[in-house]
C-alpha positions as CSV (number, residue, x, y, z in Angstrom):
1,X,165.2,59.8,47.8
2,X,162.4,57.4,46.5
3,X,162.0,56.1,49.8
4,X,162.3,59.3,52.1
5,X,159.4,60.6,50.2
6,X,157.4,57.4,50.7
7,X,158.1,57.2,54.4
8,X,157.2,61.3,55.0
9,X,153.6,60.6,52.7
10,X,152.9,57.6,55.0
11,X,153.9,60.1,58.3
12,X,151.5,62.7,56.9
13,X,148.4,60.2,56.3
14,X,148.8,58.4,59.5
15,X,148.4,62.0,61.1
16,X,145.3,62.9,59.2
17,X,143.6,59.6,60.2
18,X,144.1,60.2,63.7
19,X,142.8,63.7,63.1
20,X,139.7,62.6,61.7
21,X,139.3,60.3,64.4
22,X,138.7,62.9,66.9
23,X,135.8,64.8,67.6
24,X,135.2,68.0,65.4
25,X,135.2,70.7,67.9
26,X,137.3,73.9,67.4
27,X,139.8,75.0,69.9
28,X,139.0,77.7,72.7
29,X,141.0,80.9,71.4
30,X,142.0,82.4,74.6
31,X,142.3,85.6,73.0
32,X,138.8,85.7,71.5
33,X,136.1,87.7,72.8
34,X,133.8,85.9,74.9
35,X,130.1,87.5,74.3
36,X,128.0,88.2,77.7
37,X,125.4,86.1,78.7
38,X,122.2,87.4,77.4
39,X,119.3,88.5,79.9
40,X,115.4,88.3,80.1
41,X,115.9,92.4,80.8
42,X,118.2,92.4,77.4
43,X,115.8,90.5,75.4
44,X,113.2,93.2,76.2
45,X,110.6,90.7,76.7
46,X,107.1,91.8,78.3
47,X,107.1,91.0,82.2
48,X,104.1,90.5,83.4
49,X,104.7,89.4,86.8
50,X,106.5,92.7,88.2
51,X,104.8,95.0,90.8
52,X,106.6,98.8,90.7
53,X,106.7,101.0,93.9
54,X,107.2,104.4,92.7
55,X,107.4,106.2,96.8
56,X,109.4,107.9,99.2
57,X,111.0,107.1,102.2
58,X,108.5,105.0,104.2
59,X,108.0,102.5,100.7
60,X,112.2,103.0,100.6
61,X,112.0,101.2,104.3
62,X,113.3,104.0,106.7
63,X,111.2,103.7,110.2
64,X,111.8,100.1,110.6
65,X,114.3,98.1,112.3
66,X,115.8,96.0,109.3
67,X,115.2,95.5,106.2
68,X,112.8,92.6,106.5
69,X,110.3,94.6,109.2
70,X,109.3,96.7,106.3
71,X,106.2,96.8,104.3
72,X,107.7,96.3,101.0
73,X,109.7,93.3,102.2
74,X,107.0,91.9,103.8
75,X,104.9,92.0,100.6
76,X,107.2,91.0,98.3
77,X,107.5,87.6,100.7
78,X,103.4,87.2,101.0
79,X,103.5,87.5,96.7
80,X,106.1,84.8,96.1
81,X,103.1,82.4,97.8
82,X,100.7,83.7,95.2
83,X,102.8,83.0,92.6
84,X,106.8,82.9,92.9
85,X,107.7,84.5,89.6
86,X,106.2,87.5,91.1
87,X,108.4,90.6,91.6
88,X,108.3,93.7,93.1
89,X,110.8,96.1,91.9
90,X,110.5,98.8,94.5
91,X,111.6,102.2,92.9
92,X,110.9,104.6,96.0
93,X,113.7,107.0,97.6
94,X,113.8,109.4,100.6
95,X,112.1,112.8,100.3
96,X,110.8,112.1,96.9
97,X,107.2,113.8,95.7
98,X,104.4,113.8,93.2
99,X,107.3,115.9,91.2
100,X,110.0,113.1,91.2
101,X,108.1,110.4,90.4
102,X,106.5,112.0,86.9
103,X,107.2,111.3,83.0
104,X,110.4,112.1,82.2
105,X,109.1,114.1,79.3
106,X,107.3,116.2,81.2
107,X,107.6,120.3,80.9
108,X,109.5,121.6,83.9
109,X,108.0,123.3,86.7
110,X,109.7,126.5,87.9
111,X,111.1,126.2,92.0
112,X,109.7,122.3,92.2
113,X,112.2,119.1,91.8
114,X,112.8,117.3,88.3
115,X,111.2,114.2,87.6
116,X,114.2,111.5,88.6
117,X,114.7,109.7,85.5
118,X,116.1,106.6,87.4
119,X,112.7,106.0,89.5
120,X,109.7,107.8,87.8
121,X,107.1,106.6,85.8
122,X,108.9,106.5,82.4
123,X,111.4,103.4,84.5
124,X,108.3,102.2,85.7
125,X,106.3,101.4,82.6
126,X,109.4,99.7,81.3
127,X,109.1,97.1,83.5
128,X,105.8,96.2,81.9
129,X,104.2,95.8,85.1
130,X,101.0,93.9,86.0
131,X,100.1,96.8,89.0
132,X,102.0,100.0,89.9
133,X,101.6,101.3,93.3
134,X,102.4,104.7,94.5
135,X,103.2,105.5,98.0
136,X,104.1,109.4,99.1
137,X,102.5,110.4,102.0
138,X,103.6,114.1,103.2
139,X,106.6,115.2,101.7
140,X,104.6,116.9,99.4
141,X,102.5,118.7,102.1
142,X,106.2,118.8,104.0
143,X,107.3,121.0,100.8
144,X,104.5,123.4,100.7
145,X,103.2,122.4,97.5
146,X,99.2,122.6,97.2
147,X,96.3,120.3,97.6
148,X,95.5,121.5,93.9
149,X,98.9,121.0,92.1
150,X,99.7,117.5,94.2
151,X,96.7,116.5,92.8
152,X,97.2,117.3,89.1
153,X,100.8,115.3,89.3
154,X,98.4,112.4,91.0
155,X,95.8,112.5,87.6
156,X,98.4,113.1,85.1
157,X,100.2,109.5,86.7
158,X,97.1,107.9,86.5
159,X,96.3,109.3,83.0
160,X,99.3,107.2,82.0
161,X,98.1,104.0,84.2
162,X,94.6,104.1,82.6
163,X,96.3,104.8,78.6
164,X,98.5,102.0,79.0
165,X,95.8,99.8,80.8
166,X,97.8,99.0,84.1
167,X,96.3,98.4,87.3
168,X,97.4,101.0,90.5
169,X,96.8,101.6,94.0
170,X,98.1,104.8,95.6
171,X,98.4,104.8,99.2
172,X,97.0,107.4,101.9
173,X,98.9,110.1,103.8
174,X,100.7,109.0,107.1
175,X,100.6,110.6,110.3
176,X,103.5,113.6,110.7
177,X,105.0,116.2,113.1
178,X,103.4,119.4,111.3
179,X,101.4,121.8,112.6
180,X,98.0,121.2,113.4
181,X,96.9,122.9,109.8
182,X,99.2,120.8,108.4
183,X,97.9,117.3,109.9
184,X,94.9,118.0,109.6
185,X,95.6,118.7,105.2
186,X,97.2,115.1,105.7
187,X,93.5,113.9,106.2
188,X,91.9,116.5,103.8
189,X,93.8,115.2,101.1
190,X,93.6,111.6,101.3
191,X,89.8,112.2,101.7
192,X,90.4,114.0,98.6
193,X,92.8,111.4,96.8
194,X,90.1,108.9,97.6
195,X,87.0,110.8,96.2
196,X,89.2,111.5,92.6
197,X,90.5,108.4,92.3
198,X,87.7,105.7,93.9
199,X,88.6,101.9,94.4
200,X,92.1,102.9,94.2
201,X,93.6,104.5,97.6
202,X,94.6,102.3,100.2
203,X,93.6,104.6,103.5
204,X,96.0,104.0,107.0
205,X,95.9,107.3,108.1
206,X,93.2,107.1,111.3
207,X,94.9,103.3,111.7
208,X,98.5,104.8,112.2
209,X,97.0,108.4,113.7
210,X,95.3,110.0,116.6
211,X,92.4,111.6,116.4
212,X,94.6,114.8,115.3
213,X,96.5,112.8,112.6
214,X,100.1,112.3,115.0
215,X,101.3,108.8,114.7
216,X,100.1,107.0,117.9
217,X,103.0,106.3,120.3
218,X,103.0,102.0,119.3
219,X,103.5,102.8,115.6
220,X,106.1,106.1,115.9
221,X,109.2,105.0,115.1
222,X,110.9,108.2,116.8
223,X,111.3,110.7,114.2
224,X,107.3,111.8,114.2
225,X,107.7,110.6,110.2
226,X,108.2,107.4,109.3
227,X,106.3,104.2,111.2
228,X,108.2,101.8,113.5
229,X,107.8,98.3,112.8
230,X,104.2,98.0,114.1
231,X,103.6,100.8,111.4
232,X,105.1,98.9,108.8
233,X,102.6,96.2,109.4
234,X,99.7,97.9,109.6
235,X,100.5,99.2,106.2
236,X,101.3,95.8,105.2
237,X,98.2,94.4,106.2
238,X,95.8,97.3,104.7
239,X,97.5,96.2,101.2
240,X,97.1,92.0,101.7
241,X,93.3,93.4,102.9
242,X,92.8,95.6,100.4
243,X,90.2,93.9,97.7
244,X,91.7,95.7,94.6
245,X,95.0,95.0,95.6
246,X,94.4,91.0,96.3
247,X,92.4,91.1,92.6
248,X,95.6,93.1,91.0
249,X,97.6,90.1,92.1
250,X,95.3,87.2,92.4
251,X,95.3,86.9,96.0
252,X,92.3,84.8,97.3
């Protein structure tokens, strides 16, 4: 009995030797929950290399031939050889106005759209970006709204801009298929956007219009709306041209 015991003891301490012996690393428990990798966008740490497009459908790309024809694209590759942690997160969607692109706590207005609490200004500011730039140039005027009221969603944007000390650019009206009334509000009103908000409007109109504010044949892209690929490089070029813009981003 004596013995037994003494041969199991010696079993048992030979076992814990080798144990020791190995490396103290604790098994993977295939049934234990593996936590997600964590993010730069989870950490909530301040960006201060992304650009924000808050736009409509021209910014959003439609009018060009593929996705790398358009402005936004084109931009985006022209700022990675500035500086390659640059980023533009480009927010802009088809039809949108002055109306979708405000604070999401702003008061409702009777008969015009919400403010789209996926791609106004509220998303925007949460990217903590270095320059915002806002591109809608006639679906307001397509809507009926007024030089007066598209104008007071333009200051109350840039009321936010200034408070929270980011740089913006807004960009001009385009060319259209309205009325002759209408086109010619099209050049009223960036005239306008220009004299509220000075240093800070990119203006292609007369570059992508006639002299009565129709896109001219080389820069339609068919639909009297939205510039062909042409178009989308002469908006590109008005931005990598544009002083304040080439400051914003430190473009030489």
């Amino acid at each position: 009995m004596q013995k037994n015991l003494l041969l199991v003891c010696g079993a048992l301490l030979c076992l814990a030797i080798a144990a020791c012996s190995k490396t103290d690393v604790a098994p993977v428990d295939s049934t234990t929950e593996v936590l997600p990798a964590i993010s730069i966008q989870s950490l909530n740490i301040v960006q201060q290399n992304n650009i924000v497009i808050l736009g409509g459908s021209t910014a959003w790309g439609q009018g060009a031939s593929s996705v790398q024809n358009t402005w936004v694209y084109k931009l985006r590759a022209k700022l990675k050889t500035v500086d390659k942690k640059d980023t533009i997160i480009n927010l802009a969607f088809p039809g949108y106005t002055t109306y979708h692109v405000r604070a999401t706590e702003g008061a409702k207005v009777t008969k015009r759209p919400d403010a789209d609490t996926l791609r106004n200004i509220t998303v925007a500011l949460r990217k903590h970006p270095k320059l915002i730039i806002v591109s809608l140039p006639s679906n307001d005027i397509n809507n009926g709204y007024t030089n007066e009221e598209i104008l007071n969603n333009y200051k109350a944007l840039v009321s936010t801009f200034v408070k929270e000390n980011i740089p913006y650019i807004l960009t001009s009206n385009q060319p259209r298929n309205f009325s002759y009334d209408q086109r010619l509000r099209l050049r009223n009103f960036t005239t306008l956007l220009a004299k509220t908000f000075p240093g800070h409007v990119i203006d292609y109109l007369n570059q992508l219009g006639d002299s009565q504010w129709s896109y001219k044949l080389i820069y339609n892209c068919g639909d009297g709306v939205h510039p062909n690929d042409r178009g989308h490089d002469v908006i590109y070029n008005a931005f990598i041209n544009y002083a304040p813009f080439k400051a914003a981003v430190g473009m030489k």
